[in-house]
N, C-alpha and C positions, 0 to 999 in steps of 0.2 A: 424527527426533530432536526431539519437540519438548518440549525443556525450557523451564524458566521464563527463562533466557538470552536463546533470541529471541523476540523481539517481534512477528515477523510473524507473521501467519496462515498464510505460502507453507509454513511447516517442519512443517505438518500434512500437506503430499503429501515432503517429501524430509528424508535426515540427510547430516549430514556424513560425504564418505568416509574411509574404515578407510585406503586407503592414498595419498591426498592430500589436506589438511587442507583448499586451497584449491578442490575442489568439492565437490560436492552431489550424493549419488543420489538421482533420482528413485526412488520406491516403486513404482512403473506400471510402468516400464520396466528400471530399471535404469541409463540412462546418466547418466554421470557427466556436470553441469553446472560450469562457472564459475563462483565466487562473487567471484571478483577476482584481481591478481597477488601483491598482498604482502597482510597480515593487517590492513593498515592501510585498506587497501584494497576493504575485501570490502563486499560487498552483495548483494542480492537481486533486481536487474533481472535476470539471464540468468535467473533459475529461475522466475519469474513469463512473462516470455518463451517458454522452454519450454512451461509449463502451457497457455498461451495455444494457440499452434502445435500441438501433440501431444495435451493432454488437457482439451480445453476444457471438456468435460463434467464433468470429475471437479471442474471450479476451479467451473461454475455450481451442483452439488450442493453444495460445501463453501459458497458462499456463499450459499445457502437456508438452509443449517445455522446459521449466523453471525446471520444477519436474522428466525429464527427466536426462536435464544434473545433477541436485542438487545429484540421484540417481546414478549416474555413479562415481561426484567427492567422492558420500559418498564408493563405493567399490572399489575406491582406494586408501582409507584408509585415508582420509579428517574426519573431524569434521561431527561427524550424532544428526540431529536437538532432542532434546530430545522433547514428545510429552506432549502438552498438556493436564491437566488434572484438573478439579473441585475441589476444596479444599473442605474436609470434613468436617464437624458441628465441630466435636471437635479440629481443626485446627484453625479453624475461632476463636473458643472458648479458646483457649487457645492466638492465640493473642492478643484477645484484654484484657485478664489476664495480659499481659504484662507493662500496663500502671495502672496508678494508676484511680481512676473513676473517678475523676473530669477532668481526659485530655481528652482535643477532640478527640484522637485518639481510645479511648476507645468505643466512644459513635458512631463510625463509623460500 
């Protein structure tokens, strides 16, 4: 069930089940996942869990999928994700200079 509701990417492999709101059938299989106990409550680590365990393949084709299109809107001239990278000693070093030494943030 993947409506415009959720957010994630996971509700391209599962919908919500017909006869308990709080899980998730998988499309692959069929078993009904955990999304949480109360509605307050729900998320999507069991069902990415699952995909992982059970249908890894189907989570690294969808996210070919994904990397795909991101790759197309970036050459036509859309927003290109800057990359990740490691912050160096003297980075780190000079943050926490920023604070004076008795602040917690210093001793982080």
């Amino acid at each position: 069930m993947s409506t415009s509701k959720h957010k994630s990417t996971i509700w391209s492999h599962f919908e919500i089940s017909t006869l308990d709101n709080s899980k998730a059938t998988c499309l692959y299989c069929k078993e009904n996942v955990s999304r949480g106990t109360t509605s307050k409550s729900y998320n999507t680590s069991n069902l990415w869990i699952h995909m992982k365990r059970h249908h890894n393949s189907e989570l690294d084709t969808a996210d070919l999928k994904t990397t795909t299109q991101k790759t197309k809107r970036d050459e036509e001239g859309g927003l290109q994700p800057q990359p990740k990278r490691q912050a160096t000693l003297s980075e780190i070093i000079d943050k926490k200079s920023l604070y004076v030494d008795d602040d917690v943030r210093a001793k982080i």
